[in-house]
N, C-alpha and C positions, 0 to 999 in steps of 0.2 A: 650592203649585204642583204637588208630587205627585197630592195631587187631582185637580187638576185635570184632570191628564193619565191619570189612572185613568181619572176618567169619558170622556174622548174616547178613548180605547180602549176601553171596553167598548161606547161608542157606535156607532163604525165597525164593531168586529165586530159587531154583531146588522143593521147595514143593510147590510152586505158579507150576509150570511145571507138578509134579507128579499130584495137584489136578486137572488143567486140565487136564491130561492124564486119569484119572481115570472116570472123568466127562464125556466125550468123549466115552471112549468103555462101561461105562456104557449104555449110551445112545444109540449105535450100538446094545447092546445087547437087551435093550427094542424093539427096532424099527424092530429087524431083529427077532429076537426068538430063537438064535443061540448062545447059553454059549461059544462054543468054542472061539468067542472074546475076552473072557476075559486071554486067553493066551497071550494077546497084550500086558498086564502090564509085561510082563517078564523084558521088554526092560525097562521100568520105573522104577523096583525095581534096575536097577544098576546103576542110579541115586547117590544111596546110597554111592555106591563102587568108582564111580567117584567125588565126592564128598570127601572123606574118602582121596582118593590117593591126589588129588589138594588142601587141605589143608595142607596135610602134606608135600610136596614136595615146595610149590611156598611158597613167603613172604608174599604175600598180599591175599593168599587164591581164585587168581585168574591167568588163565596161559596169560601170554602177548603175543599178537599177533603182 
């Protein structure tokens, strides 16, 4: 059950992350009038990828510092 609640916390925090990110160069892109911000998410979609690798690699779904 620990696990399991590791993983949905490390869950939430990286989509708590990605929907600021997304909220964020949204709002860049209203304000400026320039689409090309929204290349900024590239960096948020490997979120995913990192995400993906630290679960599967650490015990607690989390890398210790």
């Amino acid at each position: 059950m620990c696990r399991v609640l590791n993983i949905l916390l490390a869950l939430l925090s990286r989509i708590l992350f990605a929907v600021h990110g997304l909220l964020i160069v949204w709002r860049v892109v209203v304000v400026t009038g320039k689409t090309s911000y929204w290349l900024l998410l590239m960096g948020v979609t490997l979120l995913g990828v990192e995400m993906a690798i630290t679960i599967k690699y650490t015990r607690n779904a989390e890398w210790k510092w």
